[in-house]
KOLDRENPA-926882 format. One record per atom (N, C-alpha, C): residue number from 1; residue in one letter; atom name; x, y, z. Coordinates in nm, 3 decimals, decimal comma. Layout:
// KOLDRENPA-926882
seq type atom east north up
NUM A CA X Y Z $
...
***
This chain:
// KOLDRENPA-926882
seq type atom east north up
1 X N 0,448 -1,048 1,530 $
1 X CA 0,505 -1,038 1,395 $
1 X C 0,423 -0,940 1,312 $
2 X N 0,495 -0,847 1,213 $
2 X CA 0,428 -0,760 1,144 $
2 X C 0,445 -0,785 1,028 $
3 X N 0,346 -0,813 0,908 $
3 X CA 0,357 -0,846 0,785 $
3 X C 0,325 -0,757 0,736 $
4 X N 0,441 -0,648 0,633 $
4 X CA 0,405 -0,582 0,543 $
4 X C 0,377 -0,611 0,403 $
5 X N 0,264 -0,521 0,342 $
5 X CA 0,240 -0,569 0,183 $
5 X C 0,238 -0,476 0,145 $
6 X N 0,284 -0,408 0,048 $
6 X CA 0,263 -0,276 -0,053 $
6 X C 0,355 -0,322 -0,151 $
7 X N 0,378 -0,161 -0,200 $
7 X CA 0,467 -0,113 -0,316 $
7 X C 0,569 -0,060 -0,305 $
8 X N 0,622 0,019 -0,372 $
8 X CA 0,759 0,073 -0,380 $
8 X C 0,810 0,165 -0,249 $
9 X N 0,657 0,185 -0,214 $
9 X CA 0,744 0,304 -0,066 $
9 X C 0,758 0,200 0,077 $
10 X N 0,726 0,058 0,014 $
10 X CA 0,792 -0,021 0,124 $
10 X C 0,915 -0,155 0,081 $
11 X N 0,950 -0,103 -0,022 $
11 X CA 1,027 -0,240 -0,105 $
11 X C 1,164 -0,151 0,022 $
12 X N 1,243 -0,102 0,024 $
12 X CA 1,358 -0,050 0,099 $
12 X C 1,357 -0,114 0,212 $
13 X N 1,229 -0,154 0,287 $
13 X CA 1,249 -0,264 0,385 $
13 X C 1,206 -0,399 0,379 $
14 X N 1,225 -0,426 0,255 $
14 X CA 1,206 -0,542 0,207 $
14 X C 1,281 -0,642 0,123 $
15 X N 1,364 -0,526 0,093 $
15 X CA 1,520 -0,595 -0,013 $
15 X C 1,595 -0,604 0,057 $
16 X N 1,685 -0,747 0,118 $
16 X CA 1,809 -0,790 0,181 $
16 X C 1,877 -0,884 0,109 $
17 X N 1,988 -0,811 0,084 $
17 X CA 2,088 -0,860 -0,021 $
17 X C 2,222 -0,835 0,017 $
18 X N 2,351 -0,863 0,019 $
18 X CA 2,436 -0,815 0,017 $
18 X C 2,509 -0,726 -0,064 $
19 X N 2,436 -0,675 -0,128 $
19 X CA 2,423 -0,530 -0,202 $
19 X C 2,333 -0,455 -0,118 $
20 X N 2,239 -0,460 -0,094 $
20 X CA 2,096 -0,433 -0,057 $
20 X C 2,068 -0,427 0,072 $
21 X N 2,144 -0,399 0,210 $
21 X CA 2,045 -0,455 0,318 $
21 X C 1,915 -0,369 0,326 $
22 X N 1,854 -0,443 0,446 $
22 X CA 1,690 -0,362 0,491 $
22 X C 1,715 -0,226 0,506 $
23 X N 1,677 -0,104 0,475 $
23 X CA 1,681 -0,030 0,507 $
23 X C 1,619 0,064 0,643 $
24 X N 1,680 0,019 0,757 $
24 X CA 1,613 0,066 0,912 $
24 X C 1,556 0,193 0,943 $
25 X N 1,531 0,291 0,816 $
25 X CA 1,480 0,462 0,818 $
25 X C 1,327 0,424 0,717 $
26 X N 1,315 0,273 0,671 $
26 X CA 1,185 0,274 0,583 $
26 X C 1,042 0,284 0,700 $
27 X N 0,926 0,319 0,625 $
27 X CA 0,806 0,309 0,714 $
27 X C 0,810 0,203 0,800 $
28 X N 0,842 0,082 0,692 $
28 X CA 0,842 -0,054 0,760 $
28 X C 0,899 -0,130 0,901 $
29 X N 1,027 -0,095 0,825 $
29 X CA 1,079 -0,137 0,959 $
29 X C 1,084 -0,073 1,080 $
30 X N 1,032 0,103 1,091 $
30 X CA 1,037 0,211 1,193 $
30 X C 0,895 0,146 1,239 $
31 X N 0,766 0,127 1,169 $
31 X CA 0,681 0,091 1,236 $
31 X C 0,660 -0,047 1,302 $
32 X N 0,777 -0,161 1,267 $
32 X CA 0,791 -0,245 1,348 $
32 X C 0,819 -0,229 1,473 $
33 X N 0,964 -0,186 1,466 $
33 X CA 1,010 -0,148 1,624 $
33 X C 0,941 -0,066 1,679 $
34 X N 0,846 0,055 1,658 $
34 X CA 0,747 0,124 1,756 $
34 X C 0,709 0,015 1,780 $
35 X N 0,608 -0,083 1,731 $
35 X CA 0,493 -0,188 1,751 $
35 X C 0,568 -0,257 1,857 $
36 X N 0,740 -0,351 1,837 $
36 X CA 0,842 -0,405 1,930 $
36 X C 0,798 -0,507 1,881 $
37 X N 0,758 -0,562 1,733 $
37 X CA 0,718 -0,665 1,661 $
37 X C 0,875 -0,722 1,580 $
38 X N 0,882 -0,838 1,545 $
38 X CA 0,943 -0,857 1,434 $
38 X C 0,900 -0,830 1,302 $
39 X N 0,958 -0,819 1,238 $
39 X CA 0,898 -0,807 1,067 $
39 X C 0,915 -0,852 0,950 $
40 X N 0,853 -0,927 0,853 $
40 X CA 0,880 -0,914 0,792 $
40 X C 0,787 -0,841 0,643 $
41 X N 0,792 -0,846 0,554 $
41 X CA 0,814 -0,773 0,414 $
41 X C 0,747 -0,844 0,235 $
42 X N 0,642 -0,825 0,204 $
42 X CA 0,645 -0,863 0,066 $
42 X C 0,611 -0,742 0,009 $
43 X N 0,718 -0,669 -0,107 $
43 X CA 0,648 -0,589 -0,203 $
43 X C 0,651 -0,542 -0,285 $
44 X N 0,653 -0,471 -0,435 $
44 X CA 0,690 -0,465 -0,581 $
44 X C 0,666 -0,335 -0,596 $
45 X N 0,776 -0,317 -0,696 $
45 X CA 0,739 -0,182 -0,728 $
45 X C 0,660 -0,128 -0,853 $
46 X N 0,564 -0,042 -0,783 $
46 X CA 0,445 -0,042 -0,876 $
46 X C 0,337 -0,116 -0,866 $
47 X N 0,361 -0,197 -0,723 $
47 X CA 0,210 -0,306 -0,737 $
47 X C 0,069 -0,238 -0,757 $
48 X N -0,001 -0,317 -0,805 $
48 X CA -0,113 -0,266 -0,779 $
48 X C -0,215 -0,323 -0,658 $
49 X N -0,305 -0,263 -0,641 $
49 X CA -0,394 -0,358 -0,577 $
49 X C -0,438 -0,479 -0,569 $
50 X N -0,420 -0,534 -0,673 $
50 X CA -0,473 -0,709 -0,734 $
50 X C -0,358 -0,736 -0,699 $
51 X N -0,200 -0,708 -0,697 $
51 X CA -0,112 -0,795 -0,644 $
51 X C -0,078 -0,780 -0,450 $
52 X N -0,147 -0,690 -0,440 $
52 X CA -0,149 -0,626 -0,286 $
52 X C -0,261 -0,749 -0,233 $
53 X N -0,368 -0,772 -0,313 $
53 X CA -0,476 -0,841 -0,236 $
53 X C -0,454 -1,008 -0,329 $
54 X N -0,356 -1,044 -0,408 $
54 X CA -0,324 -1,187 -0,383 $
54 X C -0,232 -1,241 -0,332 $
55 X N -0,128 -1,130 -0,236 $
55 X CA -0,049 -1,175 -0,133 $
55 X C -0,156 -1,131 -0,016 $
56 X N -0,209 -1,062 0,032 $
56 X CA -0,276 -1,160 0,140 $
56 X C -0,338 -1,248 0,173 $
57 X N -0,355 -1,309 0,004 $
57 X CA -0,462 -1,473 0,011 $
57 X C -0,319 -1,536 0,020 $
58 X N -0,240 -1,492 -0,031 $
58 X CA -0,143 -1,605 0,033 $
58 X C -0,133 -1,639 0,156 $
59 X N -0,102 -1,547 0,210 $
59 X CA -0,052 -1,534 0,364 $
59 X C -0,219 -1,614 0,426 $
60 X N -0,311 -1,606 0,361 $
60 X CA -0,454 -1,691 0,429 $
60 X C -0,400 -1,786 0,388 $
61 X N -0,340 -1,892 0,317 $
61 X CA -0,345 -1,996 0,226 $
61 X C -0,256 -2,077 0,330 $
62 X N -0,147 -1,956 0,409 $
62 X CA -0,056 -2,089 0,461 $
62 X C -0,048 -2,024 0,626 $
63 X N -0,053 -2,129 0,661 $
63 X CA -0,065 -2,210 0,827 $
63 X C 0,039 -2,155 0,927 $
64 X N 0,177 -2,154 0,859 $
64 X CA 0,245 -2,118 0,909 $
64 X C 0,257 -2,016 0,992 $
65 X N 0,220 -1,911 0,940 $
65 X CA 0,228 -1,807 1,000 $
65 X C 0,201 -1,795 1,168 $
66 X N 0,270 -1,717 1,229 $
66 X CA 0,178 -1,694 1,352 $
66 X C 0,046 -1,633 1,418 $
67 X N -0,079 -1,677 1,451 $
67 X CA -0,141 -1,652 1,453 $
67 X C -0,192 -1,545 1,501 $
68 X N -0,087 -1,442 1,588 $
68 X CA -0,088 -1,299 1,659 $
68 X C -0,060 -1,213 1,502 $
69 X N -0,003 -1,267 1,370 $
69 X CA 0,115 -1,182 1,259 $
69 X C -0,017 -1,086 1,256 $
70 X N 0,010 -0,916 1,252 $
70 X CA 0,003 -0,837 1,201 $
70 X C -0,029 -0,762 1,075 $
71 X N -0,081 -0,728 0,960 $
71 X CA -0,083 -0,717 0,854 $
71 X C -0,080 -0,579 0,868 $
72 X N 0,012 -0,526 0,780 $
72 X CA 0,041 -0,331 0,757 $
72 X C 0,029 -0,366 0,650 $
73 X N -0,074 -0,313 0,559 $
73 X CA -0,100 -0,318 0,419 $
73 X C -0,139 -0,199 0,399 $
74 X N -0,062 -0,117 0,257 $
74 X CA -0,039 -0,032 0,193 $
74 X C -0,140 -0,018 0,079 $
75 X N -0,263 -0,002 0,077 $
75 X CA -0,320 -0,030 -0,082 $
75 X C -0,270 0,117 -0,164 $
76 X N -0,296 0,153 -0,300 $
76 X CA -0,189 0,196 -0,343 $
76 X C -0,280 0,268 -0,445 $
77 X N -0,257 0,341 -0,544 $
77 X CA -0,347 0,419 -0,606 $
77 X C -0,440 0,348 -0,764 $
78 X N -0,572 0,379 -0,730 $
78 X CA -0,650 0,309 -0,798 $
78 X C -0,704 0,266 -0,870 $
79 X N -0,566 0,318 -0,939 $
79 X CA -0,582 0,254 -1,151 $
79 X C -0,546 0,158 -1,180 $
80 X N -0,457 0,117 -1,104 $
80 X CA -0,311 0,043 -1,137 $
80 X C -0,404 -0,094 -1,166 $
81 X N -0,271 -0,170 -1,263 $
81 X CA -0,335 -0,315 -1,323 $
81 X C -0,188 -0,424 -1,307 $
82 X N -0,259 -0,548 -1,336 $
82 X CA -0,156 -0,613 -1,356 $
82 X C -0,174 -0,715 -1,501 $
83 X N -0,072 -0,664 -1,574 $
83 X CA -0,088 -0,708 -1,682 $
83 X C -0,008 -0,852 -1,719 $
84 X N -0,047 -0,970 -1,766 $
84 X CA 0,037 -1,070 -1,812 $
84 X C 0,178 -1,048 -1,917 $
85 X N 0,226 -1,094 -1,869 $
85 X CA 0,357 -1,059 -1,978 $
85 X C 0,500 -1,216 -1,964 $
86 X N 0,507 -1,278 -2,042 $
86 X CA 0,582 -1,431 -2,024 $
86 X C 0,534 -1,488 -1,916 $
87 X N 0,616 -1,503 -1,812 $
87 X CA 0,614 -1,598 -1,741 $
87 X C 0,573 -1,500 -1,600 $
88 X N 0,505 -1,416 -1,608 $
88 X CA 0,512 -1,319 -1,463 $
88 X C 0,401 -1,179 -1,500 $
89 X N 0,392 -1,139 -1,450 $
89 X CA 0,328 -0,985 -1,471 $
89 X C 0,413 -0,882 -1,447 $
90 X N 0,292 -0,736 -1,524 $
90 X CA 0,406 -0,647 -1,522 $
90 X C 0,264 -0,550 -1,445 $
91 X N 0,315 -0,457 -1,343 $
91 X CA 0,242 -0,356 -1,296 $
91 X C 0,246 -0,247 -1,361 $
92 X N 0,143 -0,166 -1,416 $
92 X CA 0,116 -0,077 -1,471 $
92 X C 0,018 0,037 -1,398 $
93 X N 0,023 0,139 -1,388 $
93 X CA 0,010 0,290 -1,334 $
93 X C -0,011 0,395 -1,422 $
94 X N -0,061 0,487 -1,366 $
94 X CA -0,102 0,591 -1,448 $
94 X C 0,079 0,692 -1,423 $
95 X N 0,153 0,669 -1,358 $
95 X CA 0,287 0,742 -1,347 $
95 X C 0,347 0,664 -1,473 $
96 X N 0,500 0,663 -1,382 $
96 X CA 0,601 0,582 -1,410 $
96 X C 0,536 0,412 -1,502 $
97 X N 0,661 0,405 -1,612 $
97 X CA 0,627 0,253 -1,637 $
97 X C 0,701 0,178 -1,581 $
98 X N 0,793 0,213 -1,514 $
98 X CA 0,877 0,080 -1,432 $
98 X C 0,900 -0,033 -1,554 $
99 X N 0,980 0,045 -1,619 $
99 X CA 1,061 -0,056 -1,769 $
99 X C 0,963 -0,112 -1,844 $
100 X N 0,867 -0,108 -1,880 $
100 X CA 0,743 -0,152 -1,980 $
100 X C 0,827 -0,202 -2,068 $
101 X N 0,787 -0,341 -2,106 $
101 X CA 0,891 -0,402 -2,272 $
101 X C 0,856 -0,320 -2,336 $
102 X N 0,919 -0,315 -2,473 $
102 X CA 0,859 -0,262 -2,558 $
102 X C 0,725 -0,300 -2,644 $
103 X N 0,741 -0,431 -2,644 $
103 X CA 0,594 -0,483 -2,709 $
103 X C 0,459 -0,415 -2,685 $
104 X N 0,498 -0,363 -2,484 $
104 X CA 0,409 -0,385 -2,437 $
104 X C 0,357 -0,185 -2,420 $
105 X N 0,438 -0,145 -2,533 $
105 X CA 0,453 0,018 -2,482 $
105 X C 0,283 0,068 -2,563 $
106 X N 0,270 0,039 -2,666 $
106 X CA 0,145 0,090 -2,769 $
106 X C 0,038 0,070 -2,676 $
107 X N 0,019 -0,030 -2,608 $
107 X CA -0,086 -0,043 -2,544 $
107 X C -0,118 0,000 -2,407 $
108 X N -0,007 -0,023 -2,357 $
108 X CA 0,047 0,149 -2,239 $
108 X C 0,040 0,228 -2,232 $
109 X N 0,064 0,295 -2,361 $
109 X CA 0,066 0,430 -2,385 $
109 X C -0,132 0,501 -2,460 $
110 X N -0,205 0,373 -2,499 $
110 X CA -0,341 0,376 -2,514 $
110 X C -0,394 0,353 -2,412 $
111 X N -0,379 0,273 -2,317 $
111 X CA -0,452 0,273 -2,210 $
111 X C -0,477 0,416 -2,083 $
112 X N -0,320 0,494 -2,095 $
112 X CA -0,332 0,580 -2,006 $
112 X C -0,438 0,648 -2,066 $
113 X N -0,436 0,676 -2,210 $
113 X CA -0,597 0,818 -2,223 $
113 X C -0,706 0,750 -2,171 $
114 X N -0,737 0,626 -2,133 $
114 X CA -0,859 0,615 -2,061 $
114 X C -0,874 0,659 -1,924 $
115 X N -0,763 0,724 -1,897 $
115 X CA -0,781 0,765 -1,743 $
115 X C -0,811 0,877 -1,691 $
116 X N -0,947 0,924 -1,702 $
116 X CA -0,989 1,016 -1,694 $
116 X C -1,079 1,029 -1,585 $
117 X N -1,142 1,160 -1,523 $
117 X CA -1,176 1,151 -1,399 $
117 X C -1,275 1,060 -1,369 $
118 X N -1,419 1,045 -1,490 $
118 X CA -1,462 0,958 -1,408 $
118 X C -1,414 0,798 -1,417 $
119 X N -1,298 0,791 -1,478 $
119 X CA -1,233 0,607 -1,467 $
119 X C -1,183 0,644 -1,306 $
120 X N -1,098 0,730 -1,265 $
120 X CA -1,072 0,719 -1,146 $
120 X C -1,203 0,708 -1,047 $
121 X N -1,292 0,800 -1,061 $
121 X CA -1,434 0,833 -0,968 $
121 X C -1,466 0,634 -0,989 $
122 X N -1,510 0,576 -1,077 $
122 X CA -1,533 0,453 -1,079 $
122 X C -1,416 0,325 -1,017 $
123 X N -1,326 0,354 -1,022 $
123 X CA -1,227 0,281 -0,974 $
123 X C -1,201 0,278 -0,811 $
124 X N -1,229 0,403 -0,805 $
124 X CA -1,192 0,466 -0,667 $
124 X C -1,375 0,368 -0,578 $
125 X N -1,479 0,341 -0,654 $
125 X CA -1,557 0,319 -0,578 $
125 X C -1,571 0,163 -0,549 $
126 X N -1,500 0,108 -0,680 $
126 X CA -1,443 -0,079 -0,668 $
126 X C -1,381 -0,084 -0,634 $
127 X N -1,242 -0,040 -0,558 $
127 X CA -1,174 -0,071 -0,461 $
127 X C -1,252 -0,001 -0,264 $
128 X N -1,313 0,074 -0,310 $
128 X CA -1,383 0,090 -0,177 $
128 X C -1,463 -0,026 -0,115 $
129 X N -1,493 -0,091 -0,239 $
129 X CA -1,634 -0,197 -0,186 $
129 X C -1,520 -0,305 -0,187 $
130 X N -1,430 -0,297 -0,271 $
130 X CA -1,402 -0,457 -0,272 $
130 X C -1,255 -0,483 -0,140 $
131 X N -1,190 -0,380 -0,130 $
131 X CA -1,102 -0,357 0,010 $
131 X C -1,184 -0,375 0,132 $
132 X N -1,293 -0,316 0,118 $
132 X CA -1,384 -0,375 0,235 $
132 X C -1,429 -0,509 0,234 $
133 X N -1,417 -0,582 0,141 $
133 X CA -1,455 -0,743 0,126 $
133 X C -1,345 -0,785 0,191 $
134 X N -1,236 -0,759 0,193 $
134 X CA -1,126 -0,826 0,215 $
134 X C -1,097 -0,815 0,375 $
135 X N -1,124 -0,677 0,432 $
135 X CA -1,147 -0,627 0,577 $
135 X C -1,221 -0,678 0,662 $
136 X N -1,381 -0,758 0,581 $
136 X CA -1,465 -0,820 0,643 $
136 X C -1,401 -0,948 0,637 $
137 X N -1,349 -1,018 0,588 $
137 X CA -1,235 -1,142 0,581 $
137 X C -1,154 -1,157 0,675 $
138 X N -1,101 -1,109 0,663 $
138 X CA -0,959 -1,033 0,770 $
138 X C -1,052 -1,033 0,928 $
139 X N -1,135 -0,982 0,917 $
139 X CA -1,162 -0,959 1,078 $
139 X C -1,265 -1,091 1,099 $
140 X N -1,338 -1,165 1,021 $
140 X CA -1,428 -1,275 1,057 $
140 X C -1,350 -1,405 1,059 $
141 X N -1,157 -1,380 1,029 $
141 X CA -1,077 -1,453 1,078 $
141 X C -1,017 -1,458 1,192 $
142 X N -1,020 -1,279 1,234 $
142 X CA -0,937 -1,306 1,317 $
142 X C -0,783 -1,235 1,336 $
143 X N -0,799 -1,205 1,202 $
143 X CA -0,676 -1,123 1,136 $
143 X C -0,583 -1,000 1,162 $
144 X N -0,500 -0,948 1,300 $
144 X CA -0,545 -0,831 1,310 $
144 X C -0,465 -0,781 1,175 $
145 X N -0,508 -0,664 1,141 $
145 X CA -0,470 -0,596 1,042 $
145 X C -0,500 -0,432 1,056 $
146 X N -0,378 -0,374 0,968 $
146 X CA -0,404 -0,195 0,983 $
146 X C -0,389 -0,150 0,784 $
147 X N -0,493 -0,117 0,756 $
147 X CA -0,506 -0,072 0,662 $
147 X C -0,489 0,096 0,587 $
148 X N -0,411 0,133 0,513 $
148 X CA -0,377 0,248 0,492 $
148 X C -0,337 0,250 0,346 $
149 X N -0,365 0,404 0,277 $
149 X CA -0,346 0,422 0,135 $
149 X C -0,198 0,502 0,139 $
150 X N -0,152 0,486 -0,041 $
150 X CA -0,056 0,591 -0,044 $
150 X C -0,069 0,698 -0,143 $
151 X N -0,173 0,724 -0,254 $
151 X CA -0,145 0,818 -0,305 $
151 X C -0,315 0,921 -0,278 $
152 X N -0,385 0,793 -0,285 $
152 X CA -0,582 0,885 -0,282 $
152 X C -0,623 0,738 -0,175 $
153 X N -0,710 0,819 -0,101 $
153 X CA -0,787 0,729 -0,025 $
153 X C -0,989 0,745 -0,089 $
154 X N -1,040 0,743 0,023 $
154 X CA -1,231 0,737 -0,010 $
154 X C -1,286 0,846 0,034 $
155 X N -1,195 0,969 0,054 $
155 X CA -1,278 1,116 0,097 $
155 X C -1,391 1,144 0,007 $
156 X N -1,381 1,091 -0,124 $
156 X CA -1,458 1,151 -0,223 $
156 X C -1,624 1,059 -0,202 $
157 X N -1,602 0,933 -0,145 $
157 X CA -1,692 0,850 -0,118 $
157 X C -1,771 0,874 -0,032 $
158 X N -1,958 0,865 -0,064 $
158 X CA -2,045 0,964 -0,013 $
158 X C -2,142 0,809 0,080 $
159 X N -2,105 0,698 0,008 $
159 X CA -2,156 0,539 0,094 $
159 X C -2,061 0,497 0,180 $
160 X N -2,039 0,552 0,312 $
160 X CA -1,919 0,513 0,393 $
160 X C -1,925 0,342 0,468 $
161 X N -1,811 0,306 0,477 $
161 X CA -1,840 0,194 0,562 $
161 X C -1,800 0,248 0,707 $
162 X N -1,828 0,104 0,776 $
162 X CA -1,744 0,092 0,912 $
162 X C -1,630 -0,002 0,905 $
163 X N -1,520 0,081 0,950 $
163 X CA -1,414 -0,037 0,911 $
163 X C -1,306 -0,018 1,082 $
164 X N -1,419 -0,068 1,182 $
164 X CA -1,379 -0,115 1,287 $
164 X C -1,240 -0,072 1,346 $
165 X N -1,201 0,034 1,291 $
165 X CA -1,084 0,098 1,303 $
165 X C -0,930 0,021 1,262 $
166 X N -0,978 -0,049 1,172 $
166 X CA -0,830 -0,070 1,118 $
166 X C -0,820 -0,046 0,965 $
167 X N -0,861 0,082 0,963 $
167 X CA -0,818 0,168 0,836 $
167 X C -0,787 0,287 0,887 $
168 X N -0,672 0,386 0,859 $
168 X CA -0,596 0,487 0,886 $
168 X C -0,703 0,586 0,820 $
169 X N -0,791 0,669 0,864 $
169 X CA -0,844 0,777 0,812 $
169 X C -0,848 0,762 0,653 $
170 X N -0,983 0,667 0,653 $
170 X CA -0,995 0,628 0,474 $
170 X C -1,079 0,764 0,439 $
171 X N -1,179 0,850 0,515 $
171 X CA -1,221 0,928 0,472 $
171 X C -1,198 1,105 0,471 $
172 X N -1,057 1,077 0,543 $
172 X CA -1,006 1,238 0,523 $
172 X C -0,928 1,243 0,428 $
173 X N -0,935 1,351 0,395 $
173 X CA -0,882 1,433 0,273 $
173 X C -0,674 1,430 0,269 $
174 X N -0,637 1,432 0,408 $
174 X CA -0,498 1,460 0,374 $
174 X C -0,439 1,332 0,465 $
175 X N -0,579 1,199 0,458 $
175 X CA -0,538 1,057 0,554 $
175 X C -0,457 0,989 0,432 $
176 X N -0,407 0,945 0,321 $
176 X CA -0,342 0,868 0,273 $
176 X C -0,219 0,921 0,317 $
177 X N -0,085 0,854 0,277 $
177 X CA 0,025 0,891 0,323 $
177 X C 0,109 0,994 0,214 $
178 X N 0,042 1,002 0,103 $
178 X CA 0,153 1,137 0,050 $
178 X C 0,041 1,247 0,104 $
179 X N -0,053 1,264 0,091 $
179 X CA -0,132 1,432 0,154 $
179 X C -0,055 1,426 0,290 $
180 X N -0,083 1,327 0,395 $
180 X CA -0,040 1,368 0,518 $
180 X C 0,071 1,394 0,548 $
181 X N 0,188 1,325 0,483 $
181 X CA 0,335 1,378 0,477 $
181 X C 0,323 1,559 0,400 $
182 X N 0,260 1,577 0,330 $
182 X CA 0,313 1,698 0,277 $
182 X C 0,225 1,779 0,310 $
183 X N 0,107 1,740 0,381 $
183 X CA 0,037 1,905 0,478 $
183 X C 0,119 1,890 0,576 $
184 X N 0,193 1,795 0,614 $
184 X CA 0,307 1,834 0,693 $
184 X C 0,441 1,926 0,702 $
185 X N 0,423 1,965 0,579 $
185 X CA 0,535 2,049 0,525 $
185 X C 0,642 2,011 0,463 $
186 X N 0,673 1,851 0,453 $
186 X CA 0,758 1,818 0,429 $
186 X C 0,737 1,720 0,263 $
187 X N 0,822 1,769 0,187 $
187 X CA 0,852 1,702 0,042 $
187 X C 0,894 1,599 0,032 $
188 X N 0,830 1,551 -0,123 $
188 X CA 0,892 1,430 -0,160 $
188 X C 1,029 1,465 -0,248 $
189 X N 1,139 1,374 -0,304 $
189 X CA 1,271 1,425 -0,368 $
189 X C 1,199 1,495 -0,489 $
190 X N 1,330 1,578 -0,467 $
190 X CA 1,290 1,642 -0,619 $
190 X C 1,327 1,559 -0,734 $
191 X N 1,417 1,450 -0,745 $
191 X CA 1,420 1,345 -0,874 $
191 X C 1,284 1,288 -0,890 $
192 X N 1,208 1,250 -0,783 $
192 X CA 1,120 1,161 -0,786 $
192 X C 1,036 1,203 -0,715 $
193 X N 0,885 1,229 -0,729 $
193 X CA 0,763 1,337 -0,678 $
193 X C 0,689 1,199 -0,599 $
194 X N 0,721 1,127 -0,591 $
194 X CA 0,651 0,981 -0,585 $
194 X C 0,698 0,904 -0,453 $
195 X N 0,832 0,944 -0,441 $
195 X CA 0,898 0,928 -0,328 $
195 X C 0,980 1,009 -0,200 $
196 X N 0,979 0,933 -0,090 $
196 X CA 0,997 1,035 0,001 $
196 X C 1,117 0,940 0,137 $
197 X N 1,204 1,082 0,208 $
197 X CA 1,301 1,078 0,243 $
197 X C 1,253 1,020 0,381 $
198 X N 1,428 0,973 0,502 $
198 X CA 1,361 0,915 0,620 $
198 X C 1,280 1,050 0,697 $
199 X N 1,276 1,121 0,730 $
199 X CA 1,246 1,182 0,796 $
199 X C 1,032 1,197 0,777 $
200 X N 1,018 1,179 0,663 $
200 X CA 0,864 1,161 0,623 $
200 X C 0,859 1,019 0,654 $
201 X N 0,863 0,916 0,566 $
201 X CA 0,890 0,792 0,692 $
201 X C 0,902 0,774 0,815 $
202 X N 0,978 0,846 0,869 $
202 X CA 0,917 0,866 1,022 $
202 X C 0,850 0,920 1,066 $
203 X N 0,762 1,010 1,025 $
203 X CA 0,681 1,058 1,056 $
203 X C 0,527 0,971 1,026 $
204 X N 0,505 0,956 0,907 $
204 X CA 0,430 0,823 0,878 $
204 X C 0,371 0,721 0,965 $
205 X N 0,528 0,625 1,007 $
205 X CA 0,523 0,502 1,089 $
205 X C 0,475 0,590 1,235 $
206 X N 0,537 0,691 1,227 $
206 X CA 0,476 0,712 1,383 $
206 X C 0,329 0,742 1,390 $
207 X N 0,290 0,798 1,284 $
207 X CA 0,146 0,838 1,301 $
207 X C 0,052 0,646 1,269 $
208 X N 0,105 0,603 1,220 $
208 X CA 0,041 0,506 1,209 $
208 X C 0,018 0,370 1,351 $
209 X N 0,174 0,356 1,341 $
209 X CA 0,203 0,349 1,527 $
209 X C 0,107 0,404 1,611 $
210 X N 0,086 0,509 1,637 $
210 X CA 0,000 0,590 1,748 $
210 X C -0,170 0,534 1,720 $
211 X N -0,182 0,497 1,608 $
211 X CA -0,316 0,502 1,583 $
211 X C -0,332 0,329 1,593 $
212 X N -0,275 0,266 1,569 $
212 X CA -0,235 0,113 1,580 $
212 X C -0,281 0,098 1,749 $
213 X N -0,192 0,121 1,813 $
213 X CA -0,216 0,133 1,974 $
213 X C -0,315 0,199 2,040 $
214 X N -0,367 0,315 1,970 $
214 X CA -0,452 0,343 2,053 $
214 X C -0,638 0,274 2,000 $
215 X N -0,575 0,219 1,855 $
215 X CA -0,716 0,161 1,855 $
215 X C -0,687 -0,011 1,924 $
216 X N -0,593 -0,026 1,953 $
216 X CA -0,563 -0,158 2,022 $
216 X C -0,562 -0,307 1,914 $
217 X N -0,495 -0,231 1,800 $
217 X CA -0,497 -0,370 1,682 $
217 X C -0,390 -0,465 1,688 $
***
């Protein structure tokens, strides 16, 4: 079984609806069937990391699962927050607001000027240490898991870890999945710079696939 967790560039294989089915051209489900896993899917659009890393305490929390399940986790770019709002949270990014209430716009719109290089340089180095907390978890369970970014990974990071090979090239420059799709030559839509067509998706799952198997996760 393969459990995916991310954001928006994996919600398409994650929404089944009768409006909605799975979409069989997403990363997700292409890198299932390479794997010849079943799959399934949790993921939001716009998550951030804090909601990326309290669905995999879920998935620790309950039993059920099978104990071979897989984890393809997407961590995602390293500003992002999750802010309280009624009864739920709202993900917030240095892009897109993904419908921000309005209440919640003044303070949205103040928070982005704090994002400046060194908030990213600092951000970028608490999710290095603290994704690796979660990796050392993950593997002193038992967990297999394949770890991979989508917009910046830790090239810039000069304290490397070892991460036993189930992180997708955290320290090259064009290893997250939008550089490597597009030193590939291939674009994201022109409506949306953020997102990308099947054919980069397949390319993706396969590179991730290949590296899955040959590190034997």
């Amino acid at each position: 079984m393969i459990l995916a967790i991310g954001d928006s560039n994996l919600y398409p294989s994650c929404t089944e609806t009768d409006q909605q089915p799975v979409d069989p051209t997403n990363m997700g489900a292409v890198f299932s069937k390479q794997m010849g896993q079943d799959f399934k899917c949790w993921s939001k659009n716009g998550a951030s990391n804090y909601w990326i890393e309290s669905h995999i305490e879920y998935f620790l929390a309950e039993s059920q699962w099978d104990p071979d399940t897989m984890l393809f986790v997407g961590w995602t770019s390293f500003e992002r927050e999750e802010w309280p709002w009624l009864y739920n949270n709202i993900s917030v990014c240095g892009g897109p607001d993904f419908g921000m209430p309005e209440p919640m716009k003044a303070r949205f719109n103040q928070w982005k000027t704090t994002l400046t290089g060194e908030y990213y340089r600092q951000m970028t180095q608490f999710w290095h240490d603290r994704i690796y907390a979660m990796h050392l978890r993950l593997r002193e369970r038992g967990v297999p898991h394949l770890f991979w970014t989508t917009y910046n990974n830790f090239n810039t990071i000069a304290d490397r870890h070892n991460w036993h090979g189930n992180f997708f090239q955290p320290y090259n420059e064009n290893g997250c999945m939008s550089r490597y799709i597009e030193s590939s030559g291939v674009r994201a839509f022109d409506h949306d710079p953020f997102h990308y067509g099947p054919e980069a998706h397949a390319m993706w799952a396969t590179a991730l696939s290949t590296y899955a198997k040959d590190n034997i996760l």
